[in-house]
CHARMM internal coordinates of N, CA and C (Angstrom, degrees):
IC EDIT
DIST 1 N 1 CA 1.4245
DIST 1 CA 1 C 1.5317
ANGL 1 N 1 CA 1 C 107.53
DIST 1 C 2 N 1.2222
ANGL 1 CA 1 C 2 N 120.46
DIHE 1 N 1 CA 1 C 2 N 146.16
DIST 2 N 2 CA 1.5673
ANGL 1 C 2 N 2 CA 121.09
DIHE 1 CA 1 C 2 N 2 CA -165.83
DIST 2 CA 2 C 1.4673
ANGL 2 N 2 CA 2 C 77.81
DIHE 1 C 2 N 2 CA 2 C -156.44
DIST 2 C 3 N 1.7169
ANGL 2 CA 2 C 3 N 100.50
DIHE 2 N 2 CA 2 C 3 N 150.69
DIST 3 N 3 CA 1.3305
ANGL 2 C 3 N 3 CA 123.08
DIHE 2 CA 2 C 3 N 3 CA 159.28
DIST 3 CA 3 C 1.6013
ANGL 3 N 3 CA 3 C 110.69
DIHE 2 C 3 N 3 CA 3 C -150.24
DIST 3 C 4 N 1.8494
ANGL 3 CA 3 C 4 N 114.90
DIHE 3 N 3 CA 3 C 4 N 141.65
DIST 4 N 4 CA 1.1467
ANGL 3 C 4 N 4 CA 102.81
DIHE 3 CA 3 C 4 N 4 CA -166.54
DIST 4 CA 4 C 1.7147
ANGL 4 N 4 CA 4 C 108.38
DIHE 3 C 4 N 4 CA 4 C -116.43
DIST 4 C 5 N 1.2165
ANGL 4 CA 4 C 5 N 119.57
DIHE 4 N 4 CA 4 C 5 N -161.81
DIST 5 N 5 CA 1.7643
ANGL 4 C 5 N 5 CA 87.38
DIHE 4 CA 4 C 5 N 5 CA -164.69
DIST 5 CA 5 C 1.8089
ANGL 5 N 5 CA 5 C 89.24
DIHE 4 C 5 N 5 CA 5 C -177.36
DIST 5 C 6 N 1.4042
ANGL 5 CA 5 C 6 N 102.57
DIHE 5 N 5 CA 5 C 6 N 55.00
DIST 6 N 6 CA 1.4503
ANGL 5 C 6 N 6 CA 95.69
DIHE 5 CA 5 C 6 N 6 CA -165.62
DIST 6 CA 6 C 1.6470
ANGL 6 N 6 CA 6 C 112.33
DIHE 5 C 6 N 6 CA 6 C 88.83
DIST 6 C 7 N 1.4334
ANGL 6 CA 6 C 7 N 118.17
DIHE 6 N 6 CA 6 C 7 N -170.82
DIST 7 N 7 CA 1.3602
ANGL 6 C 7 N 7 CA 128.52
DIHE 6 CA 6 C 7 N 7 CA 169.98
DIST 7 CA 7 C 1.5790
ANGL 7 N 7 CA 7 C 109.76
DIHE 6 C 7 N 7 CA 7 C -43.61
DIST 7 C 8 N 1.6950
ANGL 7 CA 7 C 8 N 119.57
DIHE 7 N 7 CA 7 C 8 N -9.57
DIST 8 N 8 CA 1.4294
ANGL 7 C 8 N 8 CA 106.65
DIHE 7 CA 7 C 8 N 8 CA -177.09
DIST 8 CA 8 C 1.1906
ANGL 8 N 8 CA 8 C 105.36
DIHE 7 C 8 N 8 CA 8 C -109.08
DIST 8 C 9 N 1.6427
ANGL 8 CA 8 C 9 N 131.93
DIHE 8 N 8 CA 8 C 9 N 137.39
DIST 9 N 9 CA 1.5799
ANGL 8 C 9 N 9 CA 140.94
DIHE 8 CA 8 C 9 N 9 CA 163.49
DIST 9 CA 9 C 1.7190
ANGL 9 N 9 CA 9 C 93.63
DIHE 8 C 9 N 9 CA 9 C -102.61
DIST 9 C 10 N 1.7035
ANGL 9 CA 9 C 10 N 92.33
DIHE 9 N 9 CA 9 C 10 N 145.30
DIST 10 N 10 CA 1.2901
ANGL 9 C 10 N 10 CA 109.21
DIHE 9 CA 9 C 10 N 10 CA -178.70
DIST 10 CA 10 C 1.4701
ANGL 10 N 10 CA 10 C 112.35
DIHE 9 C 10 N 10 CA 10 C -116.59
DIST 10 C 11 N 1.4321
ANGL 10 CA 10 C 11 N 160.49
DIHE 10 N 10 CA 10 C 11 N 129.55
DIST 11 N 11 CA 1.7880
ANGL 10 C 11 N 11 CA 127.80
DIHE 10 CA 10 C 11 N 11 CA -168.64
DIST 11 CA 11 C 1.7212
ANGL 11 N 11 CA 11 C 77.09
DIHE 10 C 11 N 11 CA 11 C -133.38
DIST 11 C 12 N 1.8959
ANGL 11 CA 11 C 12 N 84.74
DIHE 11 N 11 CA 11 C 12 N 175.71
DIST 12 N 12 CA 1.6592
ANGL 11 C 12 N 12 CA 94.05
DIHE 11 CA 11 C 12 N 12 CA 157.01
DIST 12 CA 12 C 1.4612
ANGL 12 N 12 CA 12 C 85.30
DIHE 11 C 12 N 12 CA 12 C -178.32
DIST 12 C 13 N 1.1575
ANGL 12 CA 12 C 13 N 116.09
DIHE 12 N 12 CA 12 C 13 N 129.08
DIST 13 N 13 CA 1.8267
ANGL 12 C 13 N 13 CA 150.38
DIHE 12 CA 12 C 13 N 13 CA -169.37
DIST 13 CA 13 C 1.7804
ANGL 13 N 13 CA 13 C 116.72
DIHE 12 C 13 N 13 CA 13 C -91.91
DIST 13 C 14 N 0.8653
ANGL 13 CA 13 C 14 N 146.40
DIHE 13 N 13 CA 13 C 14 N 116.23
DIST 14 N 14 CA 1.3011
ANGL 13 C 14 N 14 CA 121.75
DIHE 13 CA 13 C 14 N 14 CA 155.33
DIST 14 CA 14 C 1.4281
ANGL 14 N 14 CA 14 C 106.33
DIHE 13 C 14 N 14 CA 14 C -136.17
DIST 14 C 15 N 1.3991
ANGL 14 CA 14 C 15 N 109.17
DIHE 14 N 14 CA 14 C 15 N 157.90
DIST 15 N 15 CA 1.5252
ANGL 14 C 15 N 15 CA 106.21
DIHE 14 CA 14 C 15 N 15 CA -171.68
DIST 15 CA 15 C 1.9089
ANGL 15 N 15 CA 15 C 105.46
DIHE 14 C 15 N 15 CA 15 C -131.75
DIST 15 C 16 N 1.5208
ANGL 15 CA 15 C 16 N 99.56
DIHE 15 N 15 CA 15 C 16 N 125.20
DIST 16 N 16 CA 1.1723
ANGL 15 C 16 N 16 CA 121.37
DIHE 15 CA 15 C 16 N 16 CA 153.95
DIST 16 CA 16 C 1.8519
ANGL 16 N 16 CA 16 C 99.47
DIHE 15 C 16 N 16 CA 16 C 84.01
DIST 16 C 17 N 1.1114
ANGL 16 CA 16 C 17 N 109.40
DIHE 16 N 16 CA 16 C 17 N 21.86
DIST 17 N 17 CA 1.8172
ANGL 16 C 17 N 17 CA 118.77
DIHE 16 CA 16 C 17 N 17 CA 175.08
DIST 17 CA 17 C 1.8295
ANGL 17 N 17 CA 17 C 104.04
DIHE 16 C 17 N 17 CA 17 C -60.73
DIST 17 C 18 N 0.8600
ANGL 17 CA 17 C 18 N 85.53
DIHE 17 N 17 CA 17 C 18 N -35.25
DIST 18 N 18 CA 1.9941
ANGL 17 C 18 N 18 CA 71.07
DIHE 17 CA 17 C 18 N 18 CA -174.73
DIST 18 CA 18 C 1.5507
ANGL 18 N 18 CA 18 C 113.59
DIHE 17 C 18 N 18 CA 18 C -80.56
DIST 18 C 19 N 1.1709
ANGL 18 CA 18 C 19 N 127.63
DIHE 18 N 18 CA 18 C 19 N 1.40
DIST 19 N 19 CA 1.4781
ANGL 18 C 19 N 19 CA 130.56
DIHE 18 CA 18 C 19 N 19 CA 168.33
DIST 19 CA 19 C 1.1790
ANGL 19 N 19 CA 19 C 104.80
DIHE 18 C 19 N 19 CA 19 C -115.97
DIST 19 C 20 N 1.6285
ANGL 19 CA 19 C 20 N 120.10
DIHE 19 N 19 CA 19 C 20 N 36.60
DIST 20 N 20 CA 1.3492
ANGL 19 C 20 N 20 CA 120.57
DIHE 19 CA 19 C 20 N 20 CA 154.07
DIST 20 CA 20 C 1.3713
ANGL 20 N 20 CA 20 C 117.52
DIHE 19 C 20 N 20 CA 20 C -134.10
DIST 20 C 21 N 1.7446
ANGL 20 CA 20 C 21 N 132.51
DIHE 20 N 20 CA 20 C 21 N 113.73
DIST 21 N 21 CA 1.1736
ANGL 20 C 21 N 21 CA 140.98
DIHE 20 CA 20 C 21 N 21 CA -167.99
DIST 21 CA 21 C 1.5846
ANGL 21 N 21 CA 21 C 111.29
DIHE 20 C 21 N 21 CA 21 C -89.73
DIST 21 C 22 N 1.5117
ANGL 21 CA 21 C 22 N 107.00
DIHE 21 N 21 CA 21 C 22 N -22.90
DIST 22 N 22 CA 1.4789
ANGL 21 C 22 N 22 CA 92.52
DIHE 21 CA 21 C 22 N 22 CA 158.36
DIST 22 CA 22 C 1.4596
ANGL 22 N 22 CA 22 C 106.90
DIHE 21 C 22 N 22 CA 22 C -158.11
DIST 22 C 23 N 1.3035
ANGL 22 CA 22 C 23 N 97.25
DIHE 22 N 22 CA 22 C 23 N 137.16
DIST 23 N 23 CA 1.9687
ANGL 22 C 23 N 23 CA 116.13
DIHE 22 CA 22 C 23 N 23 CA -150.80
DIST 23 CA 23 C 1.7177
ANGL 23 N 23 CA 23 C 78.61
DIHE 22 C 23 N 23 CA 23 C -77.01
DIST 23 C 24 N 1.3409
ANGL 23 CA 23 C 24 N 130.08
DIHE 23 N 23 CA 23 C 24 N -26.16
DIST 24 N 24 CA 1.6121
ANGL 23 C 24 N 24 CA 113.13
DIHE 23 CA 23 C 24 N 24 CA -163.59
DIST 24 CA 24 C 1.4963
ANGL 24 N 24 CA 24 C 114.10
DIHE 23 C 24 N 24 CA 24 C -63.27
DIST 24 C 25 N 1.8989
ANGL 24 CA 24 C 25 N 97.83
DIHE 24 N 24 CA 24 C 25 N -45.20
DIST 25 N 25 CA 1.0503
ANGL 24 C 25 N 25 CA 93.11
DIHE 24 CA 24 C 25 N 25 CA -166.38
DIST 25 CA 25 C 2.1636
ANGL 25 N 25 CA 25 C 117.73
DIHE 24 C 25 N 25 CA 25 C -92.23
DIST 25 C 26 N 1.1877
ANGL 25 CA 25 C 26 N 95.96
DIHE 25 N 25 CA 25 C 26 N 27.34
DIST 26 N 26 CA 1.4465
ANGL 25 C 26 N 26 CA 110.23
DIHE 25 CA 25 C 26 N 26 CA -171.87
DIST 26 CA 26 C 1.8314
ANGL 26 N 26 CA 26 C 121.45
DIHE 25 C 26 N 26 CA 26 C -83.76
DIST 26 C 27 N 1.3548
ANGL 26 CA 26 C 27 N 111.03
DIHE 26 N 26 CA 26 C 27 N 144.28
DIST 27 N 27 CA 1.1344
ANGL 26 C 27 N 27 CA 108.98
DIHE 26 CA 26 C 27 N 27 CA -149.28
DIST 27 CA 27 C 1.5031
ANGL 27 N 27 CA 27 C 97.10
DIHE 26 C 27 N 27 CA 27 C -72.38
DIST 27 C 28 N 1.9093
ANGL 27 CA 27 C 28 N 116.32
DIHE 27 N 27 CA 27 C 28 N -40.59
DIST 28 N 28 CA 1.3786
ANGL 27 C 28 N 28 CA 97.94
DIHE 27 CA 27 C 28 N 28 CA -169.77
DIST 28 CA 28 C 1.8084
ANGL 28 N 28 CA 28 C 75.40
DIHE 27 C 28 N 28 CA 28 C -154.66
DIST 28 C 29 N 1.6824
ANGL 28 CA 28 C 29 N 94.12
DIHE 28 N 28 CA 28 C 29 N -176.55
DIST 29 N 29 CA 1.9114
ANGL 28 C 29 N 29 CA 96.15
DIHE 28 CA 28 C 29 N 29 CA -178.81
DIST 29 CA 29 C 1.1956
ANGL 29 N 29 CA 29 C 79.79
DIHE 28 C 29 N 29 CA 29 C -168.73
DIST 29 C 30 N 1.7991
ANGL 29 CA 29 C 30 N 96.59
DIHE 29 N 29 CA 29 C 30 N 141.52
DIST 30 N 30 CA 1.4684
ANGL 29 C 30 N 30 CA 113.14
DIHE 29 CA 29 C 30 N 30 CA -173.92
DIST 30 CA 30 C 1.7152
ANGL 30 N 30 CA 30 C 101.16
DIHE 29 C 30 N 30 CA 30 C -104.84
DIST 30 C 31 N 1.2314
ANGL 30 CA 30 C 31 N 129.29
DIHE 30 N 30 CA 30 C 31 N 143.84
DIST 31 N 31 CA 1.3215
ANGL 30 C 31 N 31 CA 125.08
DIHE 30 CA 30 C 31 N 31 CA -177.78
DIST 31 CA 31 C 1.2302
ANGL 31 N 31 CA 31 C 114.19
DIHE 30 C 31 N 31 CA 31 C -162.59
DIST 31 C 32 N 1.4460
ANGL 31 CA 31 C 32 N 137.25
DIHE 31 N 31 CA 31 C 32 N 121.22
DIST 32 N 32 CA 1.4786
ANGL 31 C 32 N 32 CA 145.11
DIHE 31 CA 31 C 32 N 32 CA -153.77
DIST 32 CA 32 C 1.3355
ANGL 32 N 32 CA 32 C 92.20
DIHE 31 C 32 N 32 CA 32 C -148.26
DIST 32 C 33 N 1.5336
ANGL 32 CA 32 C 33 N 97.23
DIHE 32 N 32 CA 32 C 33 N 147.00
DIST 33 N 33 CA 1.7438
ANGL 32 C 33 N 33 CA 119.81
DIHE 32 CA 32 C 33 N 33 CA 164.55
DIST 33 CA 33 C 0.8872
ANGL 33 N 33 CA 33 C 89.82
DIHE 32 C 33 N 33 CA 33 C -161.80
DIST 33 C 34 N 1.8517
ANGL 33 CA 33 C 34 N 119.72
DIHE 33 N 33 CA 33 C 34 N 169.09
DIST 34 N 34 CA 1.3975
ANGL 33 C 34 N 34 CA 166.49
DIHE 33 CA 33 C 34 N 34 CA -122.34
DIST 34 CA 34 C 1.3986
ANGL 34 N 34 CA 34 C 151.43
DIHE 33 C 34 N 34 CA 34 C 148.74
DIST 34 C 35 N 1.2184
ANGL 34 CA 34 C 35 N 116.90
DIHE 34 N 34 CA 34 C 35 N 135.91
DIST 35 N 35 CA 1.3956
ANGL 34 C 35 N 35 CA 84.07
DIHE 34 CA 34 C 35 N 35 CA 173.35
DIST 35 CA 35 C 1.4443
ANGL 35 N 35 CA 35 C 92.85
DIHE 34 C 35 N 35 CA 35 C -119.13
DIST 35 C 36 N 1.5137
ANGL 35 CA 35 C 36 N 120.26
DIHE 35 N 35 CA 35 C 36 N -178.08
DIST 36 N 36 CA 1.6449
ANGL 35 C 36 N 36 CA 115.26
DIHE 35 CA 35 C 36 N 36 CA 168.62
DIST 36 CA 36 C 1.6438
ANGL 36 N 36 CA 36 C 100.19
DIHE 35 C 36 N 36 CA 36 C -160.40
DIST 36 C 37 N 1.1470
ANGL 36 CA 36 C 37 N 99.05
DIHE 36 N 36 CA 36 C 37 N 121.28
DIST 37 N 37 CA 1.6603
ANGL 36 C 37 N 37 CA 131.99
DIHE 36 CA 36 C 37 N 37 CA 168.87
DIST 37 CA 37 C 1.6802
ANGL 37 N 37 CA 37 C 108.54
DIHE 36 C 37 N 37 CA 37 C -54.44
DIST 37 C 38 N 1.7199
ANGL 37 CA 37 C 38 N 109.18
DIHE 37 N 37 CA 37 C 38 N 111.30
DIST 38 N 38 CA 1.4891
ANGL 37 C 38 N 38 CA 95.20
DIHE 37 CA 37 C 38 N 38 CA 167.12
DIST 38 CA 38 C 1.1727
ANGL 38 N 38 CA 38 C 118.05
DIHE 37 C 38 N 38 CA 38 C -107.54
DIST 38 C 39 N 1.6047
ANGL 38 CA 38 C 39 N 116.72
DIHE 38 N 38 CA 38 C 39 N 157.63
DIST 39 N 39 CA 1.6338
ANGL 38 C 39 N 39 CA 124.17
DIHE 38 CA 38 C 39 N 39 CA -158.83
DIST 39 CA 39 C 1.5301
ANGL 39 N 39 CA 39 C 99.38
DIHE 38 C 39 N 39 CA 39 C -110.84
DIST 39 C 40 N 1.1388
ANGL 39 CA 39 C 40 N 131.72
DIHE 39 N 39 CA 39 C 40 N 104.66
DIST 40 N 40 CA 1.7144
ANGL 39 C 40 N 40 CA 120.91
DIHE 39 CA 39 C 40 N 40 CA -173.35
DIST 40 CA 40 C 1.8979
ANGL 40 N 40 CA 40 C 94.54
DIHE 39 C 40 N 40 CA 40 C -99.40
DIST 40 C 41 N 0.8081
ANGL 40 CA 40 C 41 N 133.52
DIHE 40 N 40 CA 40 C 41 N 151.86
DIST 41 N 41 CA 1.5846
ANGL 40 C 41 N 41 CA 160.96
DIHE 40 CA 40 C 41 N 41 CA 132.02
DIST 41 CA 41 C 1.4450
ANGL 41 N 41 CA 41 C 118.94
DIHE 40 C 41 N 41 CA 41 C -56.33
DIST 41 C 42 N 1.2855
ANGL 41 CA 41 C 42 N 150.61
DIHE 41 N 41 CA 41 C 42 N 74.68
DIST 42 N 42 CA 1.0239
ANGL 41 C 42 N 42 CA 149.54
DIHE 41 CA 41 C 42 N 42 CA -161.56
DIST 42 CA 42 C 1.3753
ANGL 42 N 42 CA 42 C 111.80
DIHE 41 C 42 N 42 CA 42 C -77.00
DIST 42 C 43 N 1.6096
ANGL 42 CA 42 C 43 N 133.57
DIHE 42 N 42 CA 42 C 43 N -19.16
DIST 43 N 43 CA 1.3833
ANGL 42 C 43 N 43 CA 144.41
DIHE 42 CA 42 C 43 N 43 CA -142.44
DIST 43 CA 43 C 1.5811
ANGL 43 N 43 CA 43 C 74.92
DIHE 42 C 43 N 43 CA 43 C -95.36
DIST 43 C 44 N 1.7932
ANGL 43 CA 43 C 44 N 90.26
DIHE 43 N 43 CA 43 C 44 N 142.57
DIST 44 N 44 CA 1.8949
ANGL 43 C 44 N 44 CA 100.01
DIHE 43 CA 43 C 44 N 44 CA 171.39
DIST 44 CA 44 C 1.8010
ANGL 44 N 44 CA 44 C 93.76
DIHE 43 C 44 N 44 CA 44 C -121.87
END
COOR INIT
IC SEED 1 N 1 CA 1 C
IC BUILD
């Protein structure tokens, strides 16, 4: 899921959460966020 907000992007990743019924007893969980700054060039 990403949302952008002007020159700023925001993300956040996770992998394989819905084939897990309980996060306690789970072996591992992948989970990422970010944000990322965009650089535009305005010159044509």
């Amino acid at each position: 899921m990403s949302a952008s907000l002007g020159a700023l992007q925001f993300y956040i990743m996770a992998d394989n959460l819905l084939e897990y019924q309980n996060l306690a007893k789970s072996q591992s969980v992948s989970l990422q966020l970010g944000f990322n700054y965009i650089f535009k060039n305005n010159e044509n």
